[in-house]
N, C-alpha and C positions, 0 to 999 in steps of 0.2 A: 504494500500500500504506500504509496506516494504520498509525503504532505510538506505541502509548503506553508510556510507560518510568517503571516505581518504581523507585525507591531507598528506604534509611534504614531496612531491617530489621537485625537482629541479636537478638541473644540480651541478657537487661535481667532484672536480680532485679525481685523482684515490689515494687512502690512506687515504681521505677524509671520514666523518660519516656523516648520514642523520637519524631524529627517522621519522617515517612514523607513524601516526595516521588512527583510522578504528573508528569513532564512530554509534554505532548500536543500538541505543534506544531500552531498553526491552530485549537487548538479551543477553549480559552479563549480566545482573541481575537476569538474568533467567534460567542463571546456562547452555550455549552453550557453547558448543567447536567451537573456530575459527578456523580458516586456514587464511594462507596467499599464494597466489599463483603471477607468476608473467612471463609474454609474451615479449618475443624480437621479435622484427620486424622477419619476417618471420619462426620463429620457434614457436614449440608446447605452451604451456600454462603449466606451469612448478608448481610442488608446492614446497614449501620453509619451511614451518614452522606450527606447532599447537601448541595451549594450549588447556588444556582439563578444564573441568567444576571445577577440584581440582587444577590447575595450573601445573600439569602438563606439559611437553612439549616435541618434538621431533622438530628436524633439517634435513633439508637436507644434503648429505654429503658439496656438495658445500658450504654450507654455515655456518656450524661450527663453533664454535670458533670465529666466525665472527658477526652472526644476535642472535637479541637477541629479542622472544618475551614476550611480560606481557599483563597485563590488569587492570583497575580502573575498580570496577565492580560501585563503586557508580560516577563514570563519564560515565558509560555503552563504556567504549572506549579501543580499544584493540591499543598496540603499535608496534612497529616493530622499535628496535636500530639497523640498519645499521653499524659496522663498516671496517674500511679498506677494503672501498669499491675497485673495481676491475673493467673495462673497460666492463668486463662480465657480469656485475652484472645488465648494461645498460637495460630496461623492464619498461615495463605498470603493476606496482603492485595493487592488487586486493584482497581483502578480502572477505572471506564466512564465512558464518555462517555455522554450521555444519548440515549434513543429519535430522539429527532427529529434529533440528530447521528448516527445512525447505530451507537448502544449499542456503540464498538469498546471491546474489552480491553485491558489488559497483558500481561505476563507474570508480574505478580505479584510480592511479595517477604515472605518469611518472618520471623515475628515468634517469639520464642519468651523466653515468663517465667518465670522458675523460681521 
């Protein structure tokens, strides 16, 4: 059974930073590309950000200049730096592993800006 596990949501006034935590035993170490995706009440299921197996990375536009991901590969834990967060940015954030790893989920953890 496969589990990936967030941490480092919570509730953050808007200008405010949060780092989000994805720890995924085996699978950074094993040279996957992540993603981080991330759901607002009623809307689609949005993606945000990847690192590739090189470190690599892409952004969404939204989020820019703004989110920042990495990873400890000998912590197998991927990161997500939040900053000057946005009322927007409010979601149920979720990390995957990549296709070729087998796209597993989290369970997510909730971000909410006011």
């Amino acid at each position: 059974h496969v589990q990936l596990v967030e941490s480092g949501g919570g509730s953050v006034q808007a200008g405010g930073s949060l780092r989000l935590s994805c720890t995924a035993p085996g699978f950074t170490s094993n040279n996957c590309g992540m993603n981080w995706y991330r759901q607002a009440a009623g809307k689609q299921r949005e993606w945000v950000t990847w690192i590739s197996t090189d470190g690599s990375t892409e952004n969404a536009d939204s989020v820019k200049g703004r989110f920042t991901i990495s990873k400890d590969k000998a912590k197998d834990t991927v990161y997500l730096q939040m900053n000057s967060l946005k009322p927007e940015d409010t979601a149920m954030y979720s990390c995957q592993t990549s296709r070729s790893c087998g796209a597993y989920w989290g369970q997510g953890t909730q971000v909410t800006v006011s």
